[in-house]
N, C-alpha and C positions, 0 to 999 in steps of 0.2 A: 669844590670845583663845579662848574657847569657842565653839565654833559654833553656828551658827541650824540648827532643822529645819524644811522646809516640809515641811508633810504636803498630799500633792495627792494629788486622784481624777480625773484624767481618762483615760478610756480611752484616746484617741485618741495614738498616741506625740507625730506633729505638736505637738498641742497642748499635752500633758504635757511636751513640750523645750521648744516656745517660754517657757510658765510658767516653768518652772526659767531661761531664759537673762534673762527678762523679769525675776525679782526678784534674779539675781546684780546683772543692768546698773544697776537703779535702785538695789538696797541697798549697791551700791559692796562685792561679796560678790567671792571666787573661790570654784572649787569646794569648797578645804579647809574654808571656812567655811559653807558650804551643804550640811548634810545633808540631802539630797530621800528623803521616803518613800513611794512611788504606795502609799496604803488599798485603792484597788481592787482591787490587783496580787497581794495574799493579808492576813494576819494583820496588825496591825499591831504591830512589835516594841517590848520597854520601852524607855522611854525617862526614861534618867537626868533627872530636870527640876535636878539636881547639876551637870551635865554642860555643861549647855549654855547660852547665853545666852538663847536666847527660842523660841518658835513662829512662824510663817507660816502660814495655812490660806489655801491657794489657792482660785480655785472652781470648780464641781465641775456637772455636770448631775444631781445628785441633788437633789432639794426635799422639804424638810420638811415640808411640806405634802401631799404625797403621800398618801393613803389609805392605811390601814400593810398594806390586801389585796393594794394593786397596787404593791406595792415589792418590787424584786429582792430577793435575799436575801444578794446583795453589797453593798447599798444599810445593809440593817438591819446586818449586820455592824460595816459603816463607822459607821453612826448608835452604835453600842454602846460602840463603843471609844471612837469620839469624848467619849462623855458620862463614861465611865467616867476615861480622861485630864482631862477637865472637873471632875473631881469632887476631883481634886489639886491640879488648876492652878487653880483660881480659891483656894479657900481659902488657898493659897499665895503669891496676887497674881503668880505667874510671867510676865513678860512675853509676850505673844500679840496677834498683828494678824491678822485673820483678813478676807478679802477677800470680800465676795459670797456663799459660802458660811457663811464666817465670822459672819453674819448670822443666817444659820438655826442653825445647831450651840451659838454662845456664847446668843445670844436663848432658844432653846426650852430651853437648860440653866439661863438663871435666870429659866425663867416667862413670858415673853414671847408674844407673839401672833403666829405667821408664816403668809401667808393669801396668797388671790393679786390681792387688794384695790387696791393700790398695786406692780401688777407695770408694767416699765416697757421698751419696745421700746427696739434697740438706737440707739445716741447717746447727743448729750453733751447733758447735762440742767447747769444753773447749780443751783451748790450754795452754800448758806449757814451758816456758821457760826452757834452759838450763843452765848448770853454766854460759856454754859462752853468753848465749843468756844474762843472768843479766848484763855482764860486757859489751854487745854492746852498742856506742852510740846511736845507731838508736832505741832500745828497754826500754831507759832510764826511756821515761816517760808514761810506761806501768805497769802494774801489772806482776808479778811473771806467774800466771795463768788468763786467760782472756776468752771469747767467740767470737769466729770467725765464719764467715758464709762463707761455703764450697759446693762443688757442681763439682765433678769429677768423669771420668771417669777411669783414673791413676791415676798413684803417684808415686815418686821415692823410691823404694825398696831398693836400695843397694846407700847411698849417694858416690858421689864423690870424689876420694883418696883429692881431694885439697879443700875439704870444709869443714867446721866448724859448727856443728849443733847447732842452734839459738834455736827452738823452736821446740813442738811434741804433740801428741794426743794420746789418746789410740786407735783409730782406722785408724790411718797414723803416723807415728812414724819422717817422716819429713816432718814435718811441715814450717819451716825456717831454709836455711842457709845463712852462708858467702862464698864467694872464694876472696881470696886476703885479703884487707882491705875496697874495696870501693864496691862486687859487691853481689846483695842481691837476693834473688829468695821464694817467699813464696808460699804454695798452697792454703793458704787463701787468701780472699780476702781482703786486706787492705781499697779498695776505696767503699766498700757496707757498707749502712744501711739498713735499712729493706725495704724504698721507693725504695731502687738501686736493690735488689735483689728481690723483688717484679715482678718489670718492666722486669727482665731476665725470670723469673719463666713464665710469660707470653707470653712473645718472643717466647723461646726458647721450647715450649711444644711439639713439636712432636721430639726432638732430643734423647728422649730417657734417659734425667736426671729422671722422672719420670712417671712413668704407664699410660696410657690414663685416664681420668676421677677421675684424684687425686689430678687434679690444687687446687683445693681449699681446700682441708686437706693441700698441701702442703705450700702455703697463708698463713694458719689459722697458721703453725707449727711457719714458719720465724715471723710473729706478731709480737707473744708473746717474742720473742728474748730481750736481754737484751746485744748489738753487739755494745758497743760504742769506747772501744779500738786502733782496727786496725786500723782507720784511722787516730792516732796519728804515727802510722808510716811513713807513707806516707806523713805527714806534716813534721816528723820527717828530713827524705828525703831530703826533697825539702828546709828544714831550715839547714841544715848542707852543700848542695852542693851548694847551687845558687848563694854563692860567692867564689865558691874557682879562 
């Protein structure tokens, strides 16, 4: 089989391992079949879209949303290539599931509105399929409505004239879509259970997900989660593309 590439930007190695070990476990991957690219890390190299069976966009503390003054200049690097690999991949329908990030990068590439409108603290927010989201194959072997575990600072506000709304929340409205037939973009997390977004909630504690000195109200919150779902998508995924 031709292998998956995730392309992940997380500085932090912790966190950049977990991701990588997070969508081997759920996409039923070994390493052969996971080529992991860290964008942050430098350049990002070609990549045969020949070659491989699909993309992964992991997520990333960069926001699109950002002021384009007060963005790193590893940030806009990332953003460029992203858009420029975008600019083959969609026309192409090349399979891609992009997590969270995924959100911003595939939305703001075909038009979309990403704002910090519908940003959403860390937890599991009940998400709802659409008509269309019932009829995708990737959402098949999902429930109607489900629990997902979120943790944003945007959201896309105004979905993209060429995408298909999959899934929605009462406090983020898109939750999942389509573009094309092959390219997929969630603001939930597909590859977390409660050990994965534990490990983030730890990491990630002075970023401003939540208050200083609420690590463990917020712990205690994700626990009791009942988040088993999403990561049939993401199996979903990787069992529909890794032979085409």
């Amino acid at each position: 089989m031709k292998p998956f590439v995730l392309l992940a930007s997380r500085a932090e190695d912790d966190a950049a391992d977990d991701e990588y070990a997070q969508v081997l476990r759920f996409g039923g991957l070994d390493e052969g079949s996971l080529v992991r690219v860290r964008m942050e890390a430098g350049p990002m190299p070609a990549i045969d879209l020949d070659a491989i069976s699909g993309i992964v966009v992991g997520g990333s503390p960069f926001d699109a949303s950002t002021p384009a003054d007060r963005k790193s200049a590893t940030q806009v690097r990332v953003e460029r290539e992203m858009s420029a690999l975008l600019d083959q991949v969609v026309p192409r329908d090349v399979p891609f599931l992009g997590a969270c990030y995924g959100v911003g990068t595939l939305g703001t590439h075909q038009g979309g509105v990403i704002d910090r409108t519908y940003a959403e603290p860390i937890g599991a927010v009940r998400v709802t399929l659409t008509p269309e989201g019932r009829r995708d194959p990737l959402l098949a072997d999902v429930p109607e409505a489900f629990d997902a575990f979120v943790g944003h600072k945007e959201a896309c506000r105004v979905l993209p004239p060429t995408a298909t709304l999959l899934a929605s929340s009462p406090t983020c409205p898109v939750q999942m879509f389509r573009v094309g037939r092959n390219l997929y973009a969630t603001q939930f997390h597909p590859e977390l259970d409660v050990a994965g977004i534990s490990a983030r909630i730890r990491i990630y504690g002075g970023y401003g997900y939540y208050e200083p000195g609420e690590q463990e109200q917020v712990l205690a919150r994700v626990a009791s989660a009942d988040v088993w779902a999403p990561p049939r998508i993401l199996a979903a995924f990787v069992e529909r593309y890794r032979r085409r």
